[in-house]
C-alpha positions as CSV (number, residue, x, y, z in Angstrom):
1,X,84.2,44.8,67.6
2,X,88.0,44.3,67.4
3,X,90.6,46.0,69.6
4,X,93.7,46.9,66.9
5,X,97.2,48.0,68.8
6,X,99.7,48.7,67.0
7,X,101.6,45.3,66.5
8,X,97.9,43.8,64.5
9,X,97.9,47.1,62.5
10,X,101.7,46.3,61.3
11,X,101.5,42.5,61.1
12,X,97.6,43.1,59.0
13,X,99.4,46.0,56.7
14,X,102.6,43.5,55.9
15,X,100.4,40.7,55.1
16,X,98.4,42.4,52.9
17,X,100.7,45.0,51.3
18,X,100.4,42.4,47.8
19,X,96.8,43.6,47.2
20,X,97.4,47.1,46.6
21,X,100.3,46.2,44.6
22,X,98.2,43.6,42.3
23,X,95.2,46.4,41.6
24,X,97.6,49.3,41.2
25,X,99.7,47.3,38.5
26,X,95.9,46.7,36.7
27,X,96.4,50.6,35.9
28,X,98.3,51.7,32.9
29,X,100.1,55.2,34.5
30,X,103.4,56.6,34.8
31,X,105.7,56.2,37.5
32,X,104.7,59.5,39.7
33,X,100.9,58.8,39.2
34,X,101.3,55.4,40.1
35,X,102.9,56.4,43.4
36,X,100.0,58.1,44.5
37,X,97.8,55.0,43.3
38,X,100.2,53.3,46.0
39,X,99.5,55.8,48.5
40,X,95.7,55.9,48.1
41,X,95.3,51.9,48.1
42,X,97.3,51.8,51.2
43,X,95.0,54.0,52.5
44,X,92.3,52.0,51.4
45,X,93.8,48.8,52.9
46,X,93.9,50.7,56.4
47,X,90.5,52.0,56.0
48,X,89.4,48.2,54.9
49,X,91.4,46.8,58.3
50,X,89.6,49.0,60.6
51,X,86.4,48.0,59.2
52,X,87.1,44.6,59.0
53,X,85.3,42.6,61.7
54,X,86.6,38.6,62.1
55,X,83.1,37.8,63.5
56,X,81.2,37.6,60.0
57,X,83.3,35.0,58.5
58,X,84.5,36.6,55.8
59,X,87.8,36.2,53.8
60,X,90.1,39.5,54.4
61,X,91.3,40.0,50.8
62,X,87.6,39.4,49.1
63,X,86.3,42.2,51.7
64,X,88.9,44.8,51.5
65,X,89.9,44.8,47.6
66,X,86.6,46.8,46.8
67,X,87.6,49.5,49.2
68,X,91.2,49.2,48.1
69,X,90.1,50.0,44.5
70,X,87.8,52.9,45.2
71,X,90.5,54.7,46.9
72,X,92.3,53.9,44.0
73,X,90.0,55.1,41.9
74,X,89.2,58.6,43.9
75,X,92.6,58.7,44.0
76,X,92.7,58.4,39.5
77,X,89.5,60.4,39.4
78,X,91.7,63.4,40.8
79,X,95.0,62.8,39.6
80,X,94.1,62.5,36.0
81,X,93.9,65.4,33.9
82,X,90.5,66.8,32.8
83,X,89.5,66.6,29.2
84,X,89.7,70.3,28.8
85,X,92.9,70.8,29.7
């Protein structure tokens, strides 16, 4: 199990930040929708970092851009408007 402080949190996010920029831009939204696209894929990418454990051998980017996207996608599910409206 890793031991995150703070510094590893910020240096991980900053590193990283490009992969929930890359799968939000995959989303044709407007500007206020895409901002909480941001928000939830950020999200994602700290949920993915906690998770993440160095010991498997995995690459970092191919194990948290699935999580990434379904908080991106939660985040659409909500955010869009229902087909009755």
């Amino acid at each position: 199990m890793n031991k995150w402080n703070y510094h590893n949190y910020e240096y991980a996010i900053n590193e990283n930040m490009y992969l929930v920029y890359l799968l939000v831009a995959k989303f044709k939204v407007s500007y206020q929708v895409r901002d909480d696209l941001l928000q939830a894929g950020f999200r994602g990418l700290i949920k993915a970092i906690r998770v993440f454990d160095l010991q498997k051998g995995c690459q970092f980017s191919k194990f948290a851009i699935p999580i990434i996207l379904e908080s991106i996608k939660i985040c659409l599910l909500y955010t869009s408007p229902s087909p009755r409206d």
